[in-house]
C-alpha positions as protocol buffer text, in pm:
chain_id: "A"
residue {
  index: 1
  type: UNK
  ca { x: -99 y: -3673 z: 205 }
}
residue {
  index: 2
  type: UNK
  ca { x: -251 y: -3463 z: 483 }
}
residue {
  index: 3
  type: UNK
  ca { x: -556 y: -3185 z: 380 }
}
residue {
  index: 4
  type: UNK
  ca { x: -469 y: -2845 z: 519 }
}
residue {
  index: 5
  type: UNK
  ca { x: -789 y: -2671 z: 620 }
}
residue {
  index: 6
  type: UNK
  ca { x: -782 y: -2292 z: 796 }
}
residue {
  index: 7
  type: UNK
  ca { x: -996 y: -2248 z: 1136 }
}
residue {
  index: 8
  type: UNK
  ca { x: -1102 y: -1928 z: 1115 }
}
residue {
  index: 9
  type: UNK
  ca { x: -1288 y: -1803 z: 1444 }
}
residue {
  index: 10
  type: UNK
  ca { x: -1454 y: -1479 z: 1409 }
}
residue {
  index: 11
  type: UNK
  ca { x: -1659 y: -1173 z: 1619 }
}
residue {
  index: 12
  type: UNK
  ca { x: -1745 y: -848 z: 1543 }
}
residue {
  index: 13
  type: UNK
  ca { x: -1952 y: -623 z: 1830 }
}
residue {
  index: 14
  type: UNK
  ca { x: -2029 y: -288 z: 1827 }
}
residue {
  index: 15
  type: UNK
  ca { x: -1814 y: -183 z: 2162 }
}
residue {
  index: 16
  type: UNK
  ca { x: -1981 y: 7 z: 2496 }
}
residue {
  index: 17
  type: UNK
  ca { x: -1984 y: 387 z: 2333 }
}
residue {
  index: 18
  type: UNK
  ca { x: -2126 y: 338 z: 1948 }
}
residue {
  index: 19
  type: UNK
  ca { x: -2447 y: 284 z: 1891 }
}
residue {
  index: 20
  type: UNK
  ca { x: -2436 y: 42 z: 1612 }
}
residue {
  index: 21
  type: UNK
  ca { x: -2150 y: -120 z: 1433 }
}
residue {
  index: 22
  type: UNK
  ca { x: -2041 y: -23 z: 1143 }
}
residue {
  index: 23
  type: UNK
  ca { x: -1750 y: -335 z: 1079 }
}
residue {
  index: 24
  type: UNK
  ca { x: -1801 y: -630 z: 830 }
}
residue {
  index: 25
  type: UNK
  ca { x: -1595 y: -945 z: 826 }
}
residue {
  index: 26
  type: UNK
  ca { x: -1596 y: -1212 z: 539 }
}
residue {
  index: 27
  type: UNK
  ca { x: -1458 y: -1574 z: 579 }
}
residue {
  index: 28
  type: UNK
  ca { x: -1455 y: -1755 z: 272 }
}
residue {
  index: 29
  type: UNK
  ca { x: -1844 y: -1743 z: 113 }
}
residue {
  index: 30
  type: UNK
  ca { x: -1951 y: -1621 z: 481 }
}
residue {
  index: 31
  type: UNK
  ca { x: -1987 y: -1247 z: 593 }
}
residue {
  index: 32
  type: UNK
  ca { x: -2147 y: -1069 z: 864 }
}
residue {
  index: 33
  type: UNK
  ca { x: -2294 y: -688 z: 768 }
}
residue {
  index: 34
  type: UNK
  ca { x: -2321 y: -444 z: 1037 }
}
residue {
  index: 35
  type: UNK
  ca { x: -2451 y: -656 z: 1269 }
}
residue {
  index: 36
  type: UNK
  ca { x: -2351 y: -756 z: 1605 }
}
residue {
  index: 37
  type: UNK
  ca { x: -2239 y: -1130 z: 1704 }
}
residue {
  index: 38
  type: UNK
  ca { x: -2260 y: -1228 z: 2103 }
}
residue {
  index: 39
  type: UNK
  ca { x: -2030 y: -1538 z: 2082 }
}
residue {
  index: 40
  type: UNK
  ca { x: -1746 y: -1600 z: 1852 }
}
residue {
  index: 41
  type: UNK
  ca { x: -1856 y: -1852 z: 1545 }
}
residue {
  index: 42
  type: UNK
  ca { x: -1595 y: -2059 z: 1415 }
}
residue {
  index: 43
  type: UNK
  ca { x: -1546 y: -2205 z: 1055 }
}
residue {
  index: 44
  type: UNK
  ca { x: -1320 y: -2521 z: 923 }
}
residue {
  index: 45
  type: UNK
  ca { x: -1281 y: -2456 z: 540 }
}
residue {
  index: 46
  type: UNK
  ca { x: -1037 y: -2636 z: 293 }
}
residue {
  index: 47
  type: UNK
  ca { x: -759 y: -2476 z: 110 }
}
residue {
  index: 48
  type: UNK
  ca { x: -877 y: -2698 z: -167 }
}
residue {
  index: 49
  type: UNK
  ca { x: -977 y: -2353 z: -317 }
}
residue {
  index: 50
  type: UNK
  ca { x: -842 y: -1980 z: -205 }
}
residue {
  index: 51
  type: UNK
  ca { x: -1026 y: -1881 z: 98 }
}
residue {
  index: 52
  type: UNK
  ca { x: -1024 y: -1498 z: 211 }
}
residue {
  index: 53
  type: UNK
  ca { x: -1019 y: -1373 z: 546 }
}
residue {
  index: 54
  type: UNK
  ca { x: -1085 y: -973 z: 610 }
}
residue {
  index: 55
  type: UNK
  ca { x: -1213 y: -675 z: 830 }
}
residue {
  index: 56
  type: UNK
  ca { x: -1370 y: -380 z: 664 }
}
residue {
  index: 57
  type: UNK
  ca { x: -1451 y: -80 z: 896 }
}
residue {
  index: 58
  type: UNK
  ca { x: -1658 y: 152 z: 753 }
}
residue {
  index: 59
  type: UNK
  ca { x: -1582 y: 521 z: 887 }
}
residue {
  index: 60
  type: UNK
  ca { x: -1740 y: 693 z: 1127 }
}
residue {
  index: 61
  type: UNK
  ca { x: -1848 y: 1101 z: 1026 }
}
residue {
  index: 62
  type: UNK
  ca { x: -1891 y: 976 z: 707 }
}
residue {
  index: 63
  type: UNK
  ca { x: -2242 y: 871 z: 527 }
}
residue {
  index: 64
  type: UNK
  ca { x: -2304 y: 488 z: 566 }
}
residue {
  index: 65
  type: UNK
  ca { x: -2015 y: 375 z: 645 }
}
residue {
  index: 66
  type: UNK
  ca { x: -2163 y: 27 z: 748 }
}
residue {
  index: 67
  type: UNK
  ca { x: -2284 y: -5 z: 388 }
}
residue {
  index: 68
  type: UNK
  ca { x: -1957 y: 57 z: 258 }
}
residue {
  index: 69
  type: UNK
  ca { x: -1818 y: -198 z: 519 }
}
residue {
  index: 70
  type: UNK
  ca { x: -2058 y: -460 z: 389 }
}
residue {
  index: 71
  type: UNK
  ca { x: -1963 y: -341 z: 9 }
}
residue {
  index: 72
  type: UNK
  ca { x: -1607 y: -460 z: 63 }
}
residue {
  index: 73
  type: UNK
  ca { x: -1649 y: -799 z: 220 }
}
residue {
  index: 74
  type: UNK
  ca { x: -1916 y: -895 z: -8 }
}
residue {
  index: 75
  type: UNK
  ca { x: -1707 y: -809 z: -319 }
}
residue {
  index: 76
  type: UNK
  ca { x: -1431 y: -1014 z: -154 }
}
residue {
  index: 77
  type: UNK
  ca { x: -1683 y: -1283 z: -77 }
}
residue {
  index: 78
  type: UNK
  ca { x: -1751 y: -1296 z: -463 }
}
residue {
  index: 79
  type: UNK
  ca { x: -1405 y: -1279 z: -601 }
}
residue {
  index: 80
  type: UNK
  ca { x: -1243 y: -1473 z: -338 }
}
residue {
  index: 81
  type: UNK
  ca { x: -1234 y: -1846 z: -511 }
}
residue {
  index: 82
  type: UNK
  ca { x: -1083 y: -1637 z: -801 }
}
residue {
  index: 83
  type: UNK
  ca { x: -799 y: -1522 z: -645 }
}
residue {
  index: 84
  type: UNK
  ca { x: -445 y: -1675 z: -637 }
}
residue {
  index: 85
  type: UNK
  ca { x: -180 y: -1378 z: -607 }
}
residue {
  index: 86
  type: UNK
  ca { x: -45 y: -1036 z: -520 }
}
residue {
  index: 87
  type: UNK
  ca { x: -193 y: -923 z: -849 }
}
residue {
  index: 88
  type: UNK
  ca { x: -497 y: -1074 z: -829 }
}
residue {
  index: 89
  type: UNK
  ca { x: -579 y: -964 z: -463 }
}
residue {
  index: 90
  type: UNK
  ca { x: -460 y: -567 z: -567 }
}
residue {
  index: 91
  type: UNK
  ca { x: -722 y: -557 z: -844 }
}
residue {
  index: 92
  type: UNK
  ca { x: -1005 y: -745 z: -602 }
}
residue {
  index: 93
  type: UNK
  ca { x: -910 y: -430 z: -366 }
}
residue {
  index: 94
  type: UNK
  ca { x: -917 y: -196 z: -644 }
}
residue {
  index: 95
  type: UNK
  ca { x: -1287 y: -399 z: -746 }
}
residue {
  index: 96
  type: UNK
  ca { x: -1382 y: -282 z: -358 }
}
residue {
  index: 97
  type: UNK
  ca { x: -1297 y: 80 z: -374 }
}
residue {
  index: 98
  type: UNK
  ca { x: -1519 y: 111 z: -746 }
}
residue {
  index: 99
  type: UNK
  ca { x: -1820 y: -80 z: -576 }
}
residue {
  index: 100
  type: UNK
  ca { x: -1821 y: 157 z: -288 }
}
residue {
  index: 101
  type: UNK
  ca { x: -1789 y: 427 z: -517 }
}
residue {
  index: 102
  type: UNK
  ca { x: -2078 y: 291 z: -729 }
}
residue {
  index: 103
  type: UNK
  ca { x: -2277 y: 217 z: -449 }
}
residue {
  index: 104
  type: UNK
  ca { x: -2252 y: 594 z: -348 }
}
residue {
  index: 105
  type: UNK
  ca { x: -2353 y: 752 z: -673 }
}
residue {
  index: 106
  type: UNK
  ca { x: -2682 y: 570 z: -651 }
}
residue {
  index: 107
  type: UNK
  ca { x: -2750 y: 787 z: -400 }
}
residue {
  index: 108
  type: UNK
  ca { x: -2646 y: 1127 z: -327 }
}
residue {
  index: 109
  type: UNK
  ca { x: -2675 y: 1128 z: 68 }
}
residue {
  index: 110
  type: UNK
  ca { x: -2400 y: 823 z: 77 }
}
residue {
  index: 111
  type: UNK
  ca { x: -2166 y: 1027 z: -123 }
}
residue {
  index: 112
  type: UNK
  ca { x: -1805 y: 1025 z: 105 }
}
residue {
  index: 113
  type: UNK
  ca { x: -1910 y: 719 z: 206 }
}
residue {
  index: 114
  type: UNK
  ca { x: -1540 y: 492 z: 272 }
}
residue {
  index: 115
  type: UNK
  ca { x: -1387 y: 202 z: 495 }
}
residue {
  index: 116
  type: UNK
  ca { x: -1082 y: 3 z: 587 }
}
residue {
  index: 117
  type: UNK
  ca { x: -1019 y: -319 z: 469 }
}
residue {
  index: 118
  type: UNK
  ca { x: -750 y: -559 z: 628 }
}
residue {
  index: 119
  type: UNK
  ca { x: -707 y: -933 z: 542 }
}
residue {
  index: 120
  type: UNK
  ca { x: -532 y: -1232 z: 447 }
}
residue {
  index: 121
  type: UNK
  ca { x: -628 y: -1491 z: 122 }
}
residue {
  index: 122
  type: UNK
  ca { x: -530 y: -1818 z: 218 }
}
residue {
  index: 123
  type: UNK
  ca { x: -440 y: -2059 z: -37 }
}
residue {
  index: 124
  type: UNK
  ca { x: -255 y: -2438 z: -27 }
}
residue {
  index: 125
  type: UNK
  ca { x: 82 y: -2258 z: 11 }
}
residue {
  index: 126
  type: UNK
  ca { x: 77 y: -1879 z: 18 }
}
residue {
  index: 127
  type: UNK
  ca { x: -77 y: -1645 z: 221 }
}
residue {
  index: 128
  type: UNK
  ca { x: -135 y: -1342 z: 51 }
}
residue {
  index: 129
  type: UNK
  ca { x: -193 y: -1036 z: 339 }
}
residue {
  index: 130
  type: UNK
  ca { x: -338 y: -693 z: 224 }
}
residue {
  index: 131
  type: UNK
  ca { x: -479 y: -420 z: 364 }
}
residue {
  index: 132
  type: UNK
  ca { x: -587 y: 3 z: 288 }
}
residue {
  index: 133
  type: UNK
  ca { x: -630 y: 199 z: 599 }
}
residue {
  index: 134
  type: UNK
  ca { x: -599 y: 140 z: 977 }
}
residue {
  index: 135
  type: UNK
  ca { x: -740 y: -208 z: 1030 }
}
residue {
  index: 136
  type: UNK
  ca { x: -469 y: -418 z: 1088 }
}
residue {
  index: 137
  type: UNK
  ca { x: -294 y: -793 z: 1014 }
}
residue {
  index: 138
  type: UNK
  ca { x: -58 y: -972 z: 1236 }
}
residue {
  index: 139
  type: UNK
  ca { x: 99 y: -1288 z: 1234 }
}
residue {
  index: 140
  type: UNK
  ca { x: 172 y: -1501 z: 1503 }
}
residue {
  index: 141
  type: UNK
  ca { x: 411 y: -1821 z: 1521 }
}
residue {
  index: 142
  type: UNK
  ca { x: 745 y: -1937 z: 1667 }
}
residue {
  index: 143
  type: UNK
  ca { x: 883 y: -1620 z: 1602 }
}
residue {
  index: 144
  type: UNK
  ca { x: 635 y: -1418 z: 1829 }
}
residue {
  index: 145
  type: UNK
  ca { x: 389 y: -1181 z: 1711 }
}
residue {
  index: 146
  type: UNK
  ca { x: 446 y: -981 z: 1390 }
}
residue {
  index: 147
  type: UNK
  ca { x: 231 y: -671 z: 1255 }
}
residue {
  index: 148
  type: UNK
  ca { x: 242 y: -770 z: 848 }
}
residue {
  index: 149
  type: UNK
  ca { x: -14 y: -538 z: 712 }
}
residue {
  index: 150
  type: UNK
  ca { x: 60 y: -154 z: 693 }
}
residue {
  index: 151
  type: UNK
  ca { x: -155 y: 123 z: 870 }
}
residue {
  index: 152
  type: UNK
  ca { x: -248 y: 389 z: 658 }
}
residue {
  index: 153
  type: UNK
  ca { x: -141 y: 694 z: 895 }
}
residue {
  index: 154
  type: UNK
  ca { x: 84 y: 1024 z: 957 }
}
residue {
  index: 155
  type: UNK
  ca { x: 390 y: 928 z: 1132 }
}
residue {
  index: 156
  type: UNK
  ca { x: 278 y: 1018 z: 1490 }
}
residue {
  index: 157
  type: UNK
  ca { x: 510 y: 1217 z: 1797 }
}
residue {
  index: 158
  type: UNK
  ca { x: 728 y: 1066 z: 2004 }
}
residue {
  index: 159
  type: UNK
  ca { x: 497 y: 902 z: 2304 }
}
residue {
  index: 160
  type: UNK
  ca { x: 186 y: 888 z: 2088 }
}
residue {
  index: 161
  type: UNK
  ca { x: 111 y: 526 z: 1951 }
}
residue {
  index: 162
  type: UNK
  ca { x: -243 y: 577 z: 1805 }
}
residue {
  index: 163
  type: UNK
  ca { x: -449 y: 843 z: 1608 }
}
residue {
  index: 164
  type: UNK
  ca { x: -761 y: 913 z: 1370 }
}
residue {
  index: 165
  type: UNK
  ca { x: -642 y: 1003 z: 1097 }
}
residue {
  index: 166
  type: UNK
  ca { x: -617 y: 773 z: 791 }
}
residue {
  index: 167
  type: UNK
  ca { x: -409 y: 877 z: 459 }
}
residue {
  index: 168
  type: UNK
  ca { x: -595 y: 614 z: 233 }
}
residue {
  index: 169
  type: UNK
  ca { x: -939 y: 448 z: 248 }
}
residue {
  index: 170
  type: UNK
  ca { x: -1162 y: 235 z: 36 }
}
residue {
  index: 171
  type: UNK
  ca { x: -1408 y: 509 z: -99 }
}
residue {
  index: 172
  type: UNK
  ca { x: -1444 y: 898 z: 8 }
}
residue {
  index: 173
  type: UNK
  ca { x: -1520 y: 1165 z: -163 }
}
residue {
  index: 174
  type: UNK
  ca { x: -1443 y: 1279 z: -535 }
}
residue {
  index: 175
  type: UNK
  ca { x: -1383 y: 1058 z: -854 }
}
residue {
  index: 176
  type: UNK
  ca { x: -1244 y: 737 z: -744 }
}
residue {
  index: 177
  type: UNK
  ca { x: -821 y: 675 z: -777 }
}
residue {
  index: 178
  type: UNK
  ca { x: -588 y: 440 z: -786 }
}
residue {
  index: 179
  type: UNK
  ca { x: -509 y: 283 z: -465 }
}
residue {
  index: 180
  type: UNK
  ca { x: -170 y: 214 z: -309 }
}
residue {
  index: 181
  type: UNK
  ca { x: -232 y: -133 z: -187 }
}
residue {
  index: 182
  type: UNK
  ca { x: -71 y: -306 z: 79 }
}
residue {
  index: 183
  type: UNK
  ca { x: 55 y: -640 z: -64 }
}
residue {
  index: 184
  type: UNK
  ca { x: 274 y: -892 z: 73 }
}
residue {
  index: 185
  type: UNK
  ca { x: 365 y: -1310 z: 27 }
}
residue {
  index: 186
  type: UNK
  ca { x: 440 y: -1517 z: 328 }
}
residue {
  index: 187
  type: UNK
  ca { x: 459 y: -1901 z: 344 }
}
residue {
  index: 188
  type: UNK
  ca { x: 237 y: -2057 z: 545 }
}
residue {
  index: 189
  type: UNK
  ca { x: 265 y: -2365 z: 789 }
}
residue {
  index: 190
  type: UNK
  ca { x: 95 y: -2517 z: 1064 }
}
residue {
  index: 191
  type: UNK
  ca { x: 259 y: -2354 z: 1365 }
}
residue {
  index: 192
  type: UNK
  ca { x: 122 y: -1981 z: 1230 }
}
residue {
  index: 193
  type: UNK
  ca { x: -175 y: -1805 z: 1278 }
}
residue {
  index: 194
  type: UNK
  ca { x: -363 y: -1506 z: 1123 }
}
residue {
  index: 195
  type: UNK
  ca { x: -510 y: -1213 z: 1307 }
}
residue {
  index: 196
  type: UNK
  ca { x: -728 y: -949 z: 1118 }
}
residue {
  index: 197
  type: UNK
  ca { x: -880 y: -667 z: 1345 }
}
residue {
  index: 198
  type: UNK
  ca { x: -1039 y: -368 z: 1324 }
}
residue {
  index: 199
  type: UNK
  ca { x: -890 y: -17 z: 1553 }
}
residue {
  index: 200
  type: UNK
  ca { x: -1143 y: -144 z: 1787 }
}
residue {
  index: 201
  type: UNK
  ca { x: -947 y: -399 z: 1917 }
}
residue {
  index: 202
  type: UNK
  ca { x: -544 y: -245 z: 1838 }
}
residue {
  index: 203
  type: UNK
  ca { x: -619 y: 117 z: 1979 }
}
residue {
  index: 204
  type: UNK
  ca { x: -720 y: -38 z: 2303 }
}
residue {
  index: 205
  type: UNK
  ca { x: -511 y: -313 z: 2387 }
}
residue {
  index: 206
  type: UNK
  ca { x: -110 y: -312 z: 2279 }
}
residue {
  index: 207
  type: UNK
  ca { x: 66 y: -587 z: 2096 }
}
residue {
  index: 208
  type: UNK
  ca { x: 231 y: -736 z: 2426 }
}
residue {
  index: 209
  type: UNK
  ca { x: -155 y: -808 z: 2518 }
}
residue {
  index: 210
  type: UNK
  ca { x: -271 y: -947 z: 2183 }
}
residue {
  index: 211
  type: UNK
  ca { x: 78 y: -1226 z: 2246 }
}
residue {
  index: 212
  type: UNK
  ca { x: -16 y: -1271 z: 2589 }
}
residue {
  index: 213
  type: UNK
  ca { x: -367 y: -1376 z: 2457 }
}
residue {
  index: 214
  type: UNK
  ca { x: -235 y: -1592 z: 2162 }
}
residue {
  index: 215
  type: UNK
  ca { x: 41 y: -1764 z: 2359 }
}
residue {
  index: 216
  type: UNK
  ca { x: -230 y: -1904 z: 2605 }
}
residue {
  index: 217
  type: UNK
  ca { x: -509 y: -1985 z: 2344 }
}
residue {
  index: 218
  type: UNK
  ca { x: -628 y: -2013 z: 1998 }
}
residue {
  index: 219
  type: UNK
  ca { x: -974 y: -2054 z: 1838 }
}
residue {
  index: 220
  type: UNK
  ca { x: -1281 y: -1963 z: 2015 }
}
residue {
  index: 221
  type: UNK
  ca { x: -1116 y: -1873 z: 2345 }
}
residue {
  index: 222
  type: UNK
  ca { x: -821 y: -1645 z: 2233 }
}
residue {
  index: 223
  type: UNK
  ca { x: -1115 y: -1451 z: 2006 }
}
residue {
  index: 224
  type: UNK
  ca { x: -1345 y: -1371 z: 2325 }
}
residue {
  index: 225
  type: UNK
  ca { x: -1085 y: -1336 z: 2522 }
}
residue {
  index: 226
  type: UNK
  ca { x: -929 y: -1031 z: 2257 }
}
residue {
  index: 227
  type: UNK
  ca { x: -1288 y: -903 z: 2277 }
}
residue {
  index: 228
  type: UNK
  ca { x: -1304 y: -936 z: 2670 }
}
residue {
  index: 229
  type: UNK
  ca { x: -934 y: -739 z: 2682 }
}
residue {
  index: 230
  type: UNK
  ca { x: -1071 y: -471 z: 2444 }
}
residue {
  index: 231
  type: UNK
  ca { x: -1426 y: -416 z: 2618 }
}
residue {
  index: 232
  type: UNK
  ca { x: -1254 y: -381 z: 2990 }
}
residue {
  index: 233
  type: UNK
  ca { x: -1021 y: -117 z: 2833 }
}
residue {
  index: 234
  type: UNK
  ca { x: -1344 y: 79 z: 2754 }
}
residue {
  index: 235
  type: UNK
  ca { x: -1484 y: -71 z: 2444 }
}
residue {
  index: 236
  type: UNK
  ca { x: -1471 y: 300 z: 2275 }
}
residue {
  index: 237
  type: UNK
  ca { x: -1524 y: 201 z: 1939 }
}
residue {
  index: 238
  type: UNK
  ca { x: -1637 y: -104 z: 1729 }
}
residue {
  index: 239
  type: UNK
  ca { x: -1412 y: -426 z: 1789 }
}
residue {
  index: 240
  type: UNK
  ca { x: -1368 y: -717 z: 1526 }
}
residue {
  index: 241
  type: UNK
  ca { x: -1090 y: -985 z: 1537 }
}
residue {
  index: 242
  type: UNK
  ca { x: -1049 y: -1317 z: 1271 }
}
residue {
  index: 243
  type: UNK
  ca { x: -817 y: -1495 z: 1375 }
}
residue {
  index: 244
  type: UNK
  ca { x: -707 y: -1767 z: 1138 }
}
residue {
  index: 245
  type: UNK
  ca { x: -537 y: -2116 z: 1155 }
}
residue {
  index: 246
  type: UNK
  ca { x: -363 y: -2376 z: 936 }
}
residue {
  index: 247
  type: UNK
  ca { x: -462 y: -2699 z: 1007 }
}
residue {
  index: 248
  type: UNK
  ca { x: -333 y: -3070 z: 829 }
}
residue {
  index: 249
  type: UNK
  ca { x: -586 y: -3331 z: 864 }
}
residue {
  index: 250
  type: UNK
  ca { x: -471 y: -3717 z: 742 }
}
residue {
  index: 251
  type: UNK
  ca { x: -613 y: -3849 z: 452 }
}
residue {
  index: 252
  type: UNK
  ca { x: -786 y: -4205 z: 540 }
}
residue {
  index: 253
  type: UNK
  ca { x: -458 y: -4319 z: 323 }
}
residue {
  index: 254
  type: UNK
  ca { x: -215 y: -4153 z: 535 }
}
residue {
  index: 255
  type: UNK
  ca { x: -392 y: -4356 z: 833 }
}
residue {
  index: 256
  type: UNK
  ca { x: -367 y: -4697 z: 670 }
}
residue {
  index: 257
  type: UNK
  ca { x: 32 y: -4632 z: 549 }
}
């Protein structure tokens, strides 16, 4: 029987206009912090165990909202082998938004901090794709290219397709509440993909672009070249893409049968 495995290739930059990035991305045990990656890395991990893929970014005019960032996908780094379904990843959110919220009462200044969080938790069957706020999840297979996650926003005008204001984040200000989160089950097979992304990458280029890119390329290439699309349309804010494949790999008894 053949091992499935998901490629996950990853970057997260902080754009041409902010002066630091405030995003964090986790793959499986891996994350990356508020930092800034030049080249996309790329990571082959089984789905011998539940392996979660997300985007977390943290909100700018509010305190630290790269620590709150780095909060969320280091909780999900933690609680990801534990996971296995809707339930499960609801109360690992719900673990994010009380760990920002913890975080913040350790010190006053930070209080208000809050982030987005958008992912997918891959495991030998399922994929399990959640999200709170603005950061988004899309699919892409036979059937074209899908938004599946939910953005947290006000219905917008006629002719407007973007805006800045969230209805629900991880964190903010005042006692913590329950969160309303996004939650839904999709099979998964080889011919799919996963894309998580921060507003750095969907408010700049539309979703025609993002299939354009992932009809010519995966991996490595189809990651800069989403990071490429967004930084010639201005790179106004922080960008970070995950994009996410299923892979089968034979078994040395599959290649002797």
């Amino acid at each position: 029987m053949a091992e499935r495995f998901a490629e996950v290739s990853v970057i997260t930059h902080d754009g041409l206009v902010r002066d630091h990035n405030e995003d964090s991305v986790v793959v499986g045990p891996w994350t990356a912090c508020a930092t800034v990656t030049t080249a996309p890395a790329t990571f082959a991990l089984p789905l011998t165990a539940p392996v979660v893929i997300a985007v977390s970014d943290g909100l700018g005019g509010h305190p630290a909202g790269e620590l709150a960032s780095s909060v969320v996908v280091q909780t999900l780094a933690r609680l990801g082998p534990q996971l296995n379904d809707s339930d499960a990843v609801r109360n690992a959110v719900e673990a994010c938004n009380r760990a920002v919220y913890a975080e913040a009462a350790r010190h006053p200044a930070r209080e208000g901090m809050g982030t987005t969080v958008a992912g997918v938790l891959l495991t030998g069957g399922e994929a399990y794709v959640f999200n709170v706020g603005d950061s988004r999840v899309y699919s892409y297979g036979p059937e074209g290219l899908r938004q599946i996650s939910v953005d947290d926003s006000p219905s917008l005008p006629p002719g407007q397709t973007h805006t800045a204001l969230i209805t629900q984040i991880i964190g903010g200000y005042g006692d913590p509440e329950p969160l309303d989160v996004h939650v839904s089950t999709h099979s998964i097979d080889d011919a799919t993909c996963y894309l998580a992304c921060t507003d750095g990458l969907s408010d700049v280029i539309d979703d025609a672009r993002i299939a354009a890119v992932l009809e010519e390329d995966r991996g490595v290439a189809a990651v800069f070249e989403l990071w490429r699309a967004a930084i010639t349309g201005g790179g106004p804010d922080n960008i970070t893409v995950a994009l996410a494949e299923i892979v089968s790999v034979e078994t040395p008894s599959d290649r002797s049968s």
